[in-house]
N, C-alpha and C positions, 0 to 999 in steps of 0.2 A: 316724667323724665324727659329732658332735652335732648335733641337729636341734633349733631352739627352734619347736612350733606351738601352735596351738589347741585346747584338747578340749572337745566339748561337754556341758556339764554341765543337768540338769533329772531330771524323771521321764519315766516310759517314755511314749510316743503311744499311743493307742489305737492297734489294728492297724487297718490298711487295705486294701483290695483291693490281691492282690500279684497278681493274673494278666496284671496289664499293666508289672508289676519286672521290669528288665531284672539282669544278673550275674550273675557267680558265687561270688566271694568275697564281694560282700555284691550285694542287691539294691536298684537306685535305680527312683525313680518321680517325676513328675511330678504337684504336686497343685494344684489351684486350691483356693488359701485363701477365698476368696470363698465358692463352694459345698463346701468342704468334696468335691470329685468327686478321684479319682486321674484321671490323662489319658489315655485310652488312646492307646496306641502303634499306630503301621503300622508296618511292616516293605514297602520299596520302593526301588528303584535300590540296593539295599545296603546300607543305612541302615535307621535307626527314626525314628521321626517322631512330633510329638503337636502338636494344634491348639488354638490359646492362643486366650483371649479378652481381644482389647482391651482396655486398663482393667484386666483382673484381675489381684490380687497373686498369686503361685503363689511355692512352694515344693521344694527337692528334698529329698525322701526318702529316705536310706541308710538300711539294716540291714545289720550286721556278721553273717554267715552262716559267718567262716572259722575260728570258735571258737580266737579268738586276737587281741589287738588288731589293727588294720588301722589306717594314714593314710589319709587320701581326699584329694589334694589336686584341688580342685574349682575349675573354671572357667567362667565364662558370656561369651558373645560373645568369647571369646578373651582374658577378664582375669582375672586368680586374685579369689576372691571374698572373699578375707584381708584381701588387701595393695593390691589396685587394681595390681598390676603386668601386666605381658604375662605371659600365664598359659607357665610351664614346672613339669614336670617336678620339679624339685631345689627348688621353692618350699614355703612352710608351706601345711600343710593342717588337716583336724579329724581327730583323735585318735578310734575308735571300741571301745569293748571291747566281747567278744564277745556276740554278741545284743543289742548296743545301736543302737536307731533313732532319729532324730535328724532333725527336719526344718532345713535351708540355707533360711532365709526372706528371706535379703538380704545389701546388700553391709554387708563388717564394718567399723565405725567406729570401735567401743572391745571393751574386752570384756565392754561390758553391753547392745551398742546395736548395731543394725543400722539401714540403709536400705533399704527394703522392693523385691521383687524384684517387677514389675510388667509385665505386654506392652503393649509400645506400638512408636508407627511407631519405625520402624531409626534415623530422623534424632533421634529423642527417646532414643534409646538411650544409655546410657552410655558405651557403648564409643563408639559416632560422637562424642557430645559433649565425648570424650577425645582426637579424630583418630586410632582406631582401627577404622574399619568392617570389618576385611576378613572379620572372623569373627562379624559378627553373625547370630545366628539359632542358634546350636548351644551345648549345655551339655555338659561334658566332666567327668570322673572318674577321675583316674587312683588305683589301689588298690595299698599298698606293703604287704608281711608286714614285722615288725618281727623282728631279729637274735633270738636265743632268748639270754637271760637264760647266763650262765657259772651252773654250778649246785655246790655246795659240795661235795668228795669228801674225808670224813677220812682220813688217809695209812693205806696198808695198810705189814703185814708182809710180806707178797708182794705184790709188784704184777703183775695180771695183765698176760698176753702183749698188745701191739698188736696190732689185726687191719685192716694198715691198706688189703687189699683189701675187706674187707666197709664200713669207712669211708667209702673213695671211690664206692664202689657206691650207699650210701644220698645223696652227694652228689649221684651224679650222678641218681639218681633225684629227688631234690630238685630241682634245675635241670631235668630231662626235666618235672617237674609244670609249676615255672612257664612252662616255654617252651609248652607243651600245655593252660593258660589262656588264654596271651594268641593262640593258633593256634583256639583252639575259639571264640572269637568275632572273625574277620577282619570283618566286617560293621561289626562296633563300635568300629574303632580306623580305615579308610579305607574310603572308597566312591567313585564317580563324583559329581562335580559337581552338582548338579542344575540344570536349566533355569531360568532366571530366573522368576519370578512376574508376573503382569501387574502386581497393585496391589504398593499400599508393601511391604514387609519388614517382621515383628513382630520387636522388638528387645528388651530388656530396661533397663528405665529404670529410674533412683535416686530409689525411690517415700521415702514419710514414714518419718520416724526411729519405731523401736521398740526394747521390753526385748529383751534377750537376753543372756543371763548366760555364760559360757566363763569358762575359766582356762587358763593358759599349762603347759604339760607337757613332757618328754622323749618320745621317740621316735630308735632307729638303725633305719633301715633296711635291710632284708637282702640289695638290689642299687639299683644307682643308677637302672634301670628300673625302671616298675612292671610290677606281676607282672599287671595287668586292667586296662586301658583302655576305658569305658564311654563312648559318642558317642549326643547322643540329638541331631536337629536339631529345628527348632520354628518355624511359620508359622501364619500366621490359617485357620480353616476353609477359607473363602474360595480362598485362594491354592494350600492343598493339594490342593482339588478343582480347581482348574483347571492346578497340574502333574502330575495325575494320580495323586498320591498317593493321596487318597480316593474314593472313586466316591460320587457324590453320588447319595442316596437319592431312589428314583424318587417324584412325585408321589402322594399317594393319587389311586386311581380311586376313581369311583363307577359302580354300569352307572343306564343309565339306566333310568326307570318307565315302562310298555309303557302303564298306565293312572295316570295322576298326576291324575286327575279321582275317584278315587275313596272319597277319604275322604268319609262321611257324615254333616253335620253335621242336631243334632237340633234345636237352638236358632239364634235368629237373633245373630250375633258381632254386638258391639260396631263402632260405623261408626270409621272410622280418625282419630288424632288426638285 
């Protein structure tokens, strides 16, 4: 079956702090385009997590790590960030060749132009302003190996013997890898629920139109699942610390001065005012 998607085309990104990349066939991150920071992740109730800032544009991050093209097809609040549909599986994605990094900075309009990816409350979100809340707040990744290329054999005079256990063996070792992907991060495809937040919900709103350049490509895919399901959810500071996600950093102390009378002045200060 033929897949018509997206690739994204430019020059490479500077690299970026990967110690907070989740994956394995390629690693995603979380950036605030505003400062220029990667987000860092929590890992809680089963899940990862990373703490948006109001207002700011953010971007997501792939690197192709499986030295082989990869699709990404990629979703935020539960809507493919292509097409504006209910994000599935079997939907167009971006096209990655190997070692290529690529920042998702918004929803796609043409294939020169995006609308900028932005946290704001869940009611300003696109997906609510769509009549779809139910998945606001979480960006999803799903990661497909592309079918391997038929490759040219000129006819022999002899044609060697089949070996059609040693065959099925690298088959199945093929299938044991993917199923052994998507089993080595259970965390990142289901988790518990999490508790409601007291305030709004950060949601992702259809910030200002910008460039961004893609072209339309092939891509088969080598099973109709994907072989890495990447789940990152996402909430205000605020909200994280108060579901317990983050443990909010304790006050500075000061101890106090046993003698705070002691500074020596030589001169007489300046009267006040």
């Amino acid at each position: 079956m033929r897949y018509l998607i997206l690739m994204a085309y430019g020059l490479a990104l500077a690299a970026s702090a990967q110690v907070h990349a989740l994956g394995s066939l390629a690693r995603v991150s979380v950036v605030d385009r505003d400062s220029g920071v990667t987000l860092r992740t929590y890992y809680a109730r089963g899940e990862y997590w990373v703490a948006g800032d109001p207002g700011a544009r953010y971007a997501i991050e792939i690197r192709n790590c499986a030295g082989a093209r990869l699709l990404a097809v990629t979703s935020v609040d539960g809507v493919n960030v292509l097409s504006g549909d209910t994000a599935g599986w079997d939907q167009a994605g971006y096209v990655f060749d190997p070692g290529e990094r690529y920042q998702i900075s918004g929803w796609r309009k043409s294939n020169s132009e995006v609308a900028a990816f932005t946290f704001t409350d869940s009611r300003d979100s696109y997906a609510e302003r769509t009549g779809r809340p139910a998945s606001v707040g979480i960006i999803g990744i799903a990661l497909f190996r592309e079918q391997p290329q038929p490759v040219y054999a000129p006819p022999r005079v002899a044609p060697a013997p089949v070996a059609p256990a040693a065959s099925a063996g690298e088959s199945n070792r093929s299938r044991a890898e993917d199923a052994a992907a998507l089993a080595a991060a259970p965390a990142l495809q289901r988790g518990p629920v999490a508790a409601p937040a007291p305030e709004a919900r950060l949601g992702t709103g259809h910030g200002e139109r910008e460039y961004s350049y893609v072209v339309d490509t092939e891509f088969h895919r080598m099973q109709p699942q994907p072989n890495e399901v990447i789940r990152i959810r996402y909430d205000s500071f605020e909200n994280l610390v108060a579901m317990g996600i983050i443990r909010k950093p304790r006050p500075s102390f000061r101890a106090p001065d046993p003698f705070p009378g002691s500074e020596q002045r030589r001169f007489v200060p300046d009267p006040p005012g």
